[in-house]
Every structure is written in C-alpha cells, then in structure tokens.
N, C-alpha and C positions, 0 to 999 in steps of 0.2 A: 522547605516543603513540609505542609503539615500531614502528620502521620495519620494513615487510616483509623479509623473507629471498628472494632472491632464486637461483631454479635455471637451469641450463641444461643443456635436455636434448639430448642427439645421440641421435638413432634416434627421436625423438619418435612419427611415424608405424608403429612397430611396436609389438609387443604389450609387452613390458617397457616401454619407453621412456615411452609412451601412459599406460598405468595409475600409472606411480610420478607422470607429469604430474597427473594427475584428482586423485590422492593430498593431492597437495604442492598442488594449488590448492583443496581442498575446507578444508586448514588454512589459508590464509589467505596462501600463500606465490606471488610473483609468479612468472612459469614462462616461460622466455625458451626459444624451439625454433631450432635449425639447422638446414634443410634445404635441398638442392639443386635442390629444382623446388617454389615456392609455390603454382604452379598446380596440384600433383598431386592430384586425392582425395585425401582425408583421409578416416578412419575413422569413421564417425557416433556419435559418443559425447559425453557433455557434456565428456569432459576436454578435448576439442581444440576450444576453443570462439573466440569474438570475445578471449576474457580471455588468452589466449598470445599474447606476442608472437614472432611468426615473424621469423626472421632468416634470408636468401639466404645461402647458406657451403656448403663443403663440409668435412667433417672430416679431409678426408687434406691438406685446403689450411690450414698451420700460421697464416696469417695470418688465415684466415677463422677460425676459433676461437679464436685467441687476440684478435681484436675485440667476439668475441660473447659471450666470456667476462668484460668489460670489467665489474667491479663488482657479481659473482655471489658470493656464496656454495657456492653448490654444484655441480657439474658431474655429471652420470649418463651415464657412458660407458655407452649404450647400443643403441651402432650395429651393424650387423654386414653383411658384404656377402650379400645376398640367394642363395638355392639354394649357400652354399659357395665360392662361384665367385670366383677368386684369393685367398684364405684367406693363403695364405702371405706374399704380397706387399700386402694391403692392411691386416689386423688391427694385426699391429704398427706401423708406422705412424702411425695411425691413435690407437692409445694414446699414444704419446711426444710426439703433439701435444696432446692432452689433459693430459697431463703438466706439458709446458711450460704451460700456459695455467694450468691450476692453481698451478704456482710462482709468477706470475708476480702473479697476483691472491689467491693465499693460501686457493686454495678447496679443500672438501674432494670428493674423487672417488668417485662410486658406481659398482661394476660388478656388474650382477646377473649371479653366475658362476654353471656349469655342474658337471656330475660328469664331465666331459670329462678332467678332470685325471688319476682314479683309475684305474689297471686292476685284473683280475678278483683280484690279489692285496687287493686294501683291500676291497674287498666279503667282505660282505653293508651291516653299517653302517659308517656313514661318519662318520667325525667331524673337526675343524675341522684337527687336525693328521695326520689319516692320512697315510700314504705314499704321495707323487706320483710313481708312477713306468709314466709313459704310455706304451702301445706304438702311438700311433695318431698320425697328425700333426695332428689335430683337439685330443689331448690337449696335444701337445707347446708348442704353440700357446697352449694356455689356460695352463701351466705357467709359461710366459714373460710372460705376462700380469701376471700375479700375483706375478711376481718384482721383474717391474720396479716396480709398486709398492710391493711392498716395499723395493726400490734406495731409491726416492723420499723413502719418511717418512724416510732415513735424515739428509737434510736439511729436514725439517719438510715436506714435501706427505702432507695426510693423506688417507687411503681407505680404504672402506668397502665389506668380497665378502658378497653373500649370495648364496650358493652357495645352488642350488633343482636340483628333479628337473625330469624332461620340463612344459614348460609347456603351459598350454592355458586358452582363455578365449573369450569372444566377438570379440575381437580380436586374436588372436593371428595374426604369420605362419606361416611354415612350419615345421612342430613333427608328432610323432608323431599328435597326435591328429586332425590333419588326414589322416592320412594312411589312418585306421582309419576316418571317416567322412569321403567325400568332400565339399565344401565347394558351396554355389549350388545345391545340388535339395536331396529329400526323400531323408532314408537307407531304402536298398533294400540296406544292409547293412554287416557290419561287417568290418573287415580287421586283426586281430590281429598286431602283434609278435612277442612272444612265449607263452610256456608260460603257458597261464593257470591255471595251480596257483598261479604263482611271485606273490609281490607287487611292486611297480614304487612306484616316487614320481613322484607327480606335484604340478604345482605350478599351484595356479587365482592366473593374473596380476594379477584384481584384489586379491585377499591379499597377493599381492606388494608391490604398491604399498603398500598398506595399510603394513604391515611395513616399505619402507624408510622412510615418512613419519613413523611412530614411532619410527623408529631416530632420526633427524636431528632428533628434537622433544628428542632428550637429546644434542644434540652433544658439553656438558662433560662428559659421564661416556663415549665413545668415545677407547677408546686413538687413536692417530697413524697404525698400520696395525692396522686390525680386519679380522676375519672374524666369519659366523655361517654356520649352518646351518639351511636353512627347511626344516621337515618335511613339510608339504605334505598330502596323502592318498596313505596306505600303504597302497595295495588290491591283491590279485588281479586278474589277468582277468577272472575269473567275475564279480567286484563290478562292473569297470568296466562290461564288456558288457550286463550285467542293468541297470543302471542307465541305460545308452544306450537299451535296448529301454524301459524305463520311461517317456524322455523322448519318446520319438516314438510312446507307446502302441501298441509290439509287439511282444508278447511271443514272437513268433517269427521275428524278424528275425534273417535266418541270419548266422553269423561263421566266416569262413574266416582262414585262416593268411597271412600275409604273404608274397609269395612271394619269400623270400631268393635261391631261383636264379637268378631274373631277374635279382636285382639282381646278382648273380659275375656273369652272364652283360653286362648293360649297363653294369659300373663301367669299363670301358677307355673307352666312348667318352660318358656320362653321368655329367657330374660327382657330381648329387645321388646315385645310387644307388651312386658308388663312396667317399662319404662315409657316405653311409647302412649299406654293408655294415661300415665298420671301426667301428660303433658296436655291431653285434651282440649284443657279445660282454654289453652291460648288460642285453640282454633274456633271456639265457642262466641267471640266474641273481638270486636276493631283489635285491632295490635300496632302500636307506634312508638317509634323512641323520636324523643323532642330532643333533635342535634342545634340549638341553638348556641350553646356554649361551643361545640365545636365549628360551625359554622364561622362563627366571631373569632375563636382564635384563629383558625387557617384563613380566613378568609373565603373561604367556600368548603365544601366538600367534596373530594373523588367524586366523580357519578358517570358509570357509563349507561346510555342508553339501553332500557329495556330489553328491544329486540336485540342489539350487539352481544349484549350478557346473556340474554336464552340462546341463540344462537353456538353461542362459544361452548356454555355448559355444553348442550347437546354434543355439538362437534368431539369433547372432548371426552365425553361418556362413550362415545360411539352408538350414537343414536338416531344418527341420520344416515340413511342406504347412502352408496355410493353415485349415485344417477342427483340428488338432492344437494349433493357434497361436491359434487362436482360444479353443480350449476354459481351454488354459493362461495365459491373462489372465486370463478368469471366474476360474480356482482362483486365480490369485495373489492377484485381490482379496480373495477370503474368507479368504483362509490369512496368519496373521499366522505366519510361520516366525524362530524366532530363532540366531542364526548360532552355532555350536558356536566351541570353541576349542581349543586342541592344546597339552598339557600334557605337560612331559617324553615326547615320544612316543607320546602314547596320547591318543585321541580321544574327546571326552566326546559323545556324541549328540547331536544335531541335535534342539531340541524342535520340535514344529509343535502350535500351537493354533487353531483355526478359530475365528474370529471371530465377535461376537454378530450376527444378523440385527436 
C-alpha cells in the first residue's frame, strides 16, 4: 500500500490555505496545520475537520515550522498577516522560514500568488512571464516573494505560484468581495469597485484548491520553480452585480460605487484603506490572467459556474435571510448543475438539468 503524501498548511484557517486543505484531504492526502491559537474558531467546513492534525507554532518562529514540517511532503505558504498590518516586516520573514524548512525536509512549496506583482503597464492580460515591475509596496513585496523562490530551486527547493485574481468563496477572509457585500446580515446592497463596463478576474477559492490538488497529483511532470496562471471568472460588473441580485432574489438591489475618497482621505491614519487605495489602479482598467499553460497541462481547468460560486459565497458569509436560504436548498435539491470548465480562456457554460421527480 502506498503511503499517504503528507501537507503542511500555514494559513490553514483562511480562505486559500482552507480550500487547498479540503482539496488535498478529499484525495487521500494527510494535511498537518500550524497555528498560533488551537483554541480559535475555525471556519465550519468539512476541510477543517477531526482528520487535520493541528500543530501550536507560529510561522515567523523558524523553529516552530521547521518542527511541523518534520516528514511532509508539501508545504502551502499560505499565511498572510490579517487587514495588511506590518506587511513589510512580517511577509518576508515569514517565507525564508518556510524556505528553510522546505530545504531541510526536501518539500516542495506552494504559494497561491497574487496580480500584486503587475502594474497598469502588463495589463490588460497577464501572462506567466509579463513584466513585474510594481509601483506599489504590496507589489514590491509580492515581487520578492517570488524571487526568493526562485533564489531557492537554484539549489533544489521546489515551488509551485498559482497566481489567481481577487478571491472570493464562502470562506474567504478579507478580499474585495467582501467588501461589495457586507458579510453577517442579509445584502441591502452592493458596493462596486470599479467601472462595471470593465471585466475583473476573479477567483472562486474552492477551484482553487481544486487546481492546486491536481497540480501536486503530477508532481514528476512539475519543473523545480513553476508558475501557472488560474483564470478564474472573467466578468464585468454588470455580470458580477446581476448575478449577486440573482443570489439574494433582487432584482433591484441597489449598487453604488466604492467610495475611493474616503479611502485618500483615511489611508494616513487606516491601514487597510491605505492599502486598499494603491491597489486602485486594477480596478481602473480589463483584468486577466491568460491560463493557457495551465489549461494544457491539466487538461482543463476547475470552473464552477458563476451563479453556484455567488450563491455559495453568500450563503457562506451569511448573506442571504433565512426565507432566500431556505428556498435555495429546495432548488439545490432538484437542480443536478454540472460544473463548467475554463479552456484556454474561454468559458464553456454551466449546464443545469433539473432532476426527475
């Protein structure tokens, strides 16, 4: 019998970290977590179940990871310091001890990255080698990330970027789309980003996961330092927002513009809104990542359908009253929906068959 492959997650508890966990434990693979408070809430999901072994550590403490990483396989840097808050002094860090811990045990390192890296010069699409050349210290930041693994494979530490758009899920932490539907009531409205002409990428976390689990299910055919590009849903505004109004059955549920001024006006003395404004400049204009390379090697891409993924977030924010929530259990049972999949950048539809009574 061959022996389980064994992970360790950092960031377990948040929305990347979470899903790639559910992921790698639904294929059969043991899923070791590090965190600094076992007593915290944890996210109600089947990934985060009795079957994780949780390990006390912290990730900036090089000793605590490099104990927990004792006889893993795989490590998913997927930690991040909550609302932005010391960025500059905890992220790196933070990776070099993952680094080491990986040298040390021979594992290979996942970081589910960001379009942080790119300014408004690489846009519209993005692809695996555009040009990183960040004007923001969020990018600068992610830039060094990614180098440094690269420094690493240059003595055998391998790692694995799947760069994704803005995330969003029923577990996700703080990410744009919380931010367009408040999170613990019923939405009584939407708060827009940007120009909703423009299209955005976005990235539903359980696909995510999905995606890294199959990436790692072919580790002999992954280069030493990899990259892919998850393409995610390449919608408008209009899509996203009609789609939200769909999920909470209302069709006139108003959407207003984000208000960018507040945030010039609060980034001196609030951190997230002075991280949130030097991100701007993504909503300003198309946003895409070109997954053709990953496309080709999986063969397709994760994709669940639009409305399934809005739906789910919501549900999972506690966003939809109970009277909405209820109705949408009835449908789900009768509704056998089969998940699309995203082929060289283009999105094959979502079928939905209703089921035989």
């Amino acid at each position: 019998m061959n022996k389980p492959r064994i992970a360790l997650i950092l960031g377990a508890t948040g929305g990347a970290g979470g899903e790639i966990a559910a992921a790698l434990r639904r294929r059969g693979w043991q899923v070791r977590a590090l965190v600094r408070d076992p007593a915290r809430p944890r996210p109600s999901t089947d990934m985060l179940s009795a079957d994780i072994e949780w390990r006390t550590g912290d990730a900036m403490n090089a000793a605590d990871v490099a104990q927990a990483a004792r006889g893993v396989d795989v490590i998913v840097h997927a930690v991040n310091p909550p609302g932005y808050r010391d960025w500059h002094k905890l992220v790196l860090p933070m990776l070099d001890n993952t680094i080491a811990a990986a040298r040390a045990v021979g594992a290979r390192i996942v970081l589910p990255g960001t379009v942080y890296n790119f300014a408004p010069d690489a846009l519209p699409l993005l692809h695996e080698d555009s040009p990183q050349q960040p004007r923001t210290r969020k990018g600068a930041i992610r830039v060094e990330l990614e180098r440094r693994l690269q420094q690493a494979s240059a003595d055998g530490v391998r790692s694995l970027i799947l760069r994704c758009g803005d995330f969003f899920g029923p577990h996700a932490g703080n990410n744009w789309f919380a931010a367009m539907v408040k999170p613990g009531r019923p939405a009584r409205s939407i708060v827009y980003p940007g120009e909703r002409a423009l299209r955005h990428a976005w990235a539903y976390l359980p696909d995510v996961g999905e995606t890294v689990a199959r990436l790692l299910e072919r580790e002999d055919e992954l280069a030493v330092f990899e990259r892919f590009h998850f393409g995610g849903h390449w919608v408008d505004g209009n899509a996203m927002t009609d789609t939200i109004r769909r999920a909470v059955d209302n069709p006139k549920l108003p959407v207003r513009a984000f208000p960018w001024w507040l945030a010039t006006l609060a980034s001196p003395f609030v951190t997230l809104f002075r991280e949130l404004r030097e991100m701007r400049y993504l909503w300003q204009q198309p946003l895409q990542l070109d997954n053709r390379k990953l496309a080709a090697f999986l063969g397709s891409e994760p994709h669940t359908g639009l409305d399934r993924a809005v739906e789910a977030t919501l549900r999972g924010r506690r966003c939809i009253d109970r009277e909405t929530s209820a109705l949408g259990a009835i449908l789900q049972e009768r509704t056998n929906a089969r998940c699309s999949w995203r082929r060289d950048g283009k999105s094959i539809a979502t079928e939905v068959a209703p089921t035989k009574d």
